[in-house]
C-alpha atoms as one frame of an Amber mdcrd trajectory, in Angstrom:
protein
 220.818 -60.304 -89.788 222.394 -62.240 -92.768 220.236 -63.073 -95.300 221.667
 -66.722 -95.533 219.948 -67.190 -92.721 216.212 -66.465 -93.206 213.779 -68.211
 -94.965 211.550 -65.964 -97.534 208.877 -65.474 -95.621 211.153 -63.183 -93.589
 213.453 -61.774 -95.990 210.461 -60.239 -97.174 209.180 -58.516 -93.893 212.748
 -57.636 -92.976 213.561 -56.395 -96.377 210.492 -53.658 -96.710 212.254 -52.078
 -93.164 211.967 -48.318 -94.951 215.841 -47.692 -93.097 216.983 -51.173 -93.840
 221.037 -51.229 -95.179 221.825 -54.079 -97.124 225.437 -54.632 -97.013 227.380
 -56.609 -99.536 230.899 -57.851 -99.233 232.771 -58.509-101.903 236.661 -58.866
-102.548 238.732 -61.081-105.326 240.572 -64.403-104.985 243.895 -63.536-106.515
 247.263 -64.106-105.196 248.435 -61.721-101.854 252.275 -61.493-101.866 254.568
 -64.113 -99.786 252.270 -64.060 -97.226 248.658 -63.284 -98.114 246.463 -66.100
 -98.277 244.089 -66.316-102.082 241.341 -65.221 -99.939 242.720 -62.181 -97.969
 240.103 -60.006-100.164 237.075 -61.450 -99.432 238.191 -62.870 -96.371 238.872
 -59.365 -94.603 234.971 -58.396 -95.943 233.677 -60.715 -94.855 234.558 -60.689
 -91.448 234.261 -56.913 -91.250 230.516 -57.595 -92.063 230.017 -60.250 -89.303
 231.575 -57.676 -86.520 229.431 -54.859 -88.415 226.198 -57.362 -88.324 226.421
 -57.297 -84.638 226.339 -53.964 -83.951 223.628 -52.707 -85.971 220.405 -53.734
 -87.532 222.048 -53.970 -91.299 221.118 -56.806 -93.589 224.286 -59.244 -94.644
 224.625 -60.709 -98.205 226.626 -63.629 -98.763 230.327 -62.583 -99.608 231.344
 -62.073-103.097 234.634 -64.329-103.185 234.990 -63.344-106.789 236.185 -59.851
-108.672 238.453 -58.002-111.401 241.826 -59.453-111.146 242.975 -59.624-114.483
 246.495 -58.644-114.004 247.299 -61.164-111.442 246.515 -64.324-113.266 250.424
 -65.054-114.027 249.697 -66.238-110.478 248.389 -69.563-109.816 245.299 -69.640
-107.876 243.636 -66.303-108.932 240.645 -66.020-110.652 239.414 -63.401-112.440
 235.984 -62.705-113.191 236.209 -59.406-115.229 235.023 -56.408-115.009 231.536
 -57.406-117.024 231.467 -60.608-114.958 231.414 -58.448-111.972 229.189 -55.979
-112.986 226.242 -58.193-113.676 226.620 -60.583-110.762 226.227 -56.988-108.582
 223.623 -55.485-110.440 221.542 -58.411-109.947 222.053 -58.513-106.694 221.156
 -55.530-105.978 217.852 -55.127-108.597 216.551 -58.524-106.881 216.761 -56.869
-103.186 215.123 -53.417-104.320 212.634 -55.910-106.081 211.070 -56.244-102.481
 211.948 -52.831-101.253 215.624 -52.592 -99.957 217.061 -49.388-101.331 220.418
 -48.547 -99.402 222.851 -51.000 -99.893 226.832 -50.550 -98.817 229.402 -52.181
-101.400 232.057 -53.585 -98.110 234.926 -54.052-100.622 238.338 -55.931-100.097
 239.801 -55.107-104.134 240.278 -52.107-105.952 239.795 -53.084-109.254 236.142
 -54.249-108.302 235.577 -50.189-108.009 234.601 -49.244-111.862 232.092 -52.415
-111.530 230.948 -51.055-108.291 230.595 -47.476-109.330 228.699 -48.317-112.531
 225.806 -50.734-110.667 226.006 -47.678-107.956 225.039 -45.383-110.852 222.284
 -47.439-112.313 220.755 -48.323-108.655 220.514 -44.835-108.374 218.649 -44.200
-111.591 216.165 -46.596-110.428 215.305 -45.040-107.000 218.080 -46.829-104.609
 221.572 -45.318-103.187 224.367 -47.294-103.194 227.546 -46.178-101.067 231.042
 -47.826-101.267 233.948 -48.722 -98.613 237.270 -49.807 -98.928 238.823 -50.615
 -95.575 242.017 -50.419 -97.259 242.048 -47.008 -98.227 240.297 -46.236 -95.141
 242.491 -47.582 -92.645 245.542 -44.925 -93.472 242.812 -42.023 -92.835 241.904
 -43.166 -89.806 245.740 -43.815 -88.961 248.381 -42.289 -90.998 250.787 -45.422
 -89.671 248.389 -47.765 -91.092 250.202 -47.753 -94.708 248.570 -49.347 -97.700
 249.712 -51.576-100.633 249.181 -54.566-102.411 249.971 -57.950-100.177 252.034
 -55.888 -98.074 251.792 -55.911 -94.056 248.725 -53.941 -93.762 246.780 -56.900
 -95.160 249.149 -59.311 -93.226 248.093 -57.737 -90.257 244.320 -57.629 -90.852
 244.565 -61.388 -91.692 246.680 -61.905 -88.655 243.766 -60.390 -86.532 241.478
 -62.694 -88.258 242.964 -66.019 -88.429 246.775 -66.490 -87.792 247.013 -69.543
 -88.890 246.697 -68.788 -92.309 249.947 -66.739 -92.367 253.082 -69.237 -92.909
 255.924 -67.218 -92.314 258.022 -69.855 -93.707 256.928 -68.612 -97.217 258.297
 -65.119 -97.180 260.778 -64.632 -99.964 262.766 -61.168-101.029 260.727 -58.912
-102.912 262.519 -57.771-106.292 260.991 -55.032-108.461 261.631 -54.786-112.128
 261.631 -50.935-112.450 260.974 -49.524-115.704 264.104 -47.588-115.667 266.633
 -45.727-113.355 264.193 -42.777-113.833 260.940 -44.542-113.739 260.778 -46.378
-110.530 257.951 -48.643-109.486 256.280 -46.998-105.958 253.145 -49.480-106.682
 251.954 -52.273-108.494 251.268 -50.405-111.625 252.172 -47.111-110.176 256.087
 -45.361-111.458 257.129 -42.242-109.755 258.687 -39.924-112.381 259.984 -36.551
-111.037 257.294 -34.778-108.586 254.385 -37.057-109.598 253.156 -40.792-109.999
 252.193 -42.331-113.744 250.565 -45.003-114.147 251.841 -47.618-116.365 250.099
 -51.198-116.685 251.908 -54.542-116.192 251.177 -57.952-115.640 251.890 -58.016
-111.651 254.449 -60.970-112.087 256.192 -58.503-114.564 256.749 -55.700-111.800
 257.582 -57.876-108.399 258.558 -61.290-108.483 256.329 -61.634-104.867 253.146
 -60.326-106.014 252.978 -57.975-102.775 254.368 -54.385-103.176 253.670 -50.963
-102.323 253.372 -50.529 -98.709 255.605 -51.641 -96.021 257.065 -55.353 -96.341
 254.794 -58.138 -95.852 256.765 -59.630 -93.039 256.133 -56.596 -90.577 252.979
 -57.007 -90.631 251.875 -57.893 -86.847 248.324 -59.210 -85.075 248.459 -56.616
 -82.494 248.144 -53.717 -85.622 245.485 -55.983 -87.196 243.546 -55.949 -84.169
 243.678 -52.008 -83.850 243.018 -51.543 -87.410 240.441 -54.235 -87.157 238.623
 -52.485 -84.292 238.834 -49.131 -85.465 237.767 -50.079 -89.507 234.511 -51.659
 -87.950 233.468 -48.931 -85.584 233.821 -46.181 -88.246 231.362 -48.793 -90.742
 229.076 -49.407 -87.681 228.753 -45.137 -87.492 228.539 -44.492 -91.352 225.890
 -47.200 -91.253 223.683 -45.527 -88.607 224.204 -42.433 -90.510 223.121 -43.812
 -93.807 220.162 -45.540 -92.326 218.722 -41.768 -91.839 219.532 -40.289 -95.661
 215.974 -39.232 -96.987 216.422 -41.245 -99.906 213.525 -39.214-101.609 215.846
 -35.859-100.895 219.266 -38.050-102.064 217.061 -38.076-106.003 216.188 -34.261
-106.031 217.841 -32.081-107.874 219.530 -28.827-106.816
């Protein structure tokens, strides 16, 4: 069901369902290396939702096209939100659904920095009787297939948008990546991640200030194929359409006692 498509009269039948999941995708437009299009992080979301919708009985928000992307603004296009931006569109999302009785909702998110947002309307949905539970395919996709490799713009999300909607990958605008390191002993192994001996540190940067592409971190955009977007694709959606089914059956009354 997608909630776009109802009228109230049965959002509010469908929304008392006592193992209803309302799931909410959300992602960032903000630039995606060479390759990426603006959209790849709502995009992805969103279409994960619509393959998710089919298989189970969950409830579909409209997508979120908007998030924390603060530190890719040197790129045109992106649009950042903020963090407090993003905190109150979710909250009232979520405290106008639980207003008629939903109380499990799943965050479907395409953008990390969205997470402190997410975790903080998580917390307070909690406090006030719901259960909120969080997935990024991104980070999911590597432990469900070590070869699935994850970075920022790189070919794991040129894949996934390759499964999607090839058309919207112009290979024509792949350039070299060059990383600014910070030194010859702090090397860049992320966007804002430097390796120094054994162990990563984080140090923060513009984007445009660490890789001239925007994409880094994984394997290079341009190896990014359909055919692994399609696996990946397939096997992101039928580990959400389980975790659903699961969630649908948490005694929500149980979730709020204390041990």
């Amino acid at each position: 069901m997608f909630l776009a498509h109802l009228n109230w009269q049965e959002a509010e039948s469908v929304l008392k369902a006592k193992d209803l999941v309302v799931i909410i995708p959300l992602g960032s437009t903000e630039q995606h290396g060479p390759l990426g299009p603006l959209g790849t992080d709502f995009i992805i979301p969103q279409h994960l939702a619509e393959q998710i919708e089919a298989k189970t009985k969950a409830l579909v928000v409209p997508t979120m096209p908007f998030g924390v992307a603060a530190h890719h603004t040197d790129f045109p296009g992106t649009i950042d939100i903020g963090l407090e931006g993003l905190t109150c569109v979710m909250r009232g999302v979520v405290e106008n659904l639980m207003k008629h009785g939903a109380r499990r909702f799943l965050f479907l998110n395409g953008h990390g920095g969205n997470d402190p947002a997410l975790d903080k309307v998580g917390l307070e949905t909690f406090r006030a009787g719901g259960l909120c539970a969080q997935i990024n395919w991104w980070s999911l996709a590597p432990a469900l297939n070590s070869q699935w490799i994850t970075g920022h713009g790189d070919a794991q999300e040129v894949a996934m948008i390759r499964a999607i909607d090839n058309s919207l990958i112009r290979d024509d605008s792949l350039i070299p990546t060059t990383v600014n390191h910070l030194s010859a002993e702090l090397r860049n192994t992320h966007l804002n991640q430097v390796r120094f001996g054994n162990a990563a540190v984080k140090v923060i940067r513009d984007v445009r200030s660490t890789v001239n592409s925007g994409g880094f971190g994984g394997l290079e955009s341009g190896l990014g194929t359909q055919e692994w977007g399609k696996e990946m694709l397939e096997a992101v959606v039928d580990y959400c359409v389980g975790f659903v089914e699961a969630f649908r059956q948490v005694d929500i009354e149980g979730a709020h006692r204390h041990v």
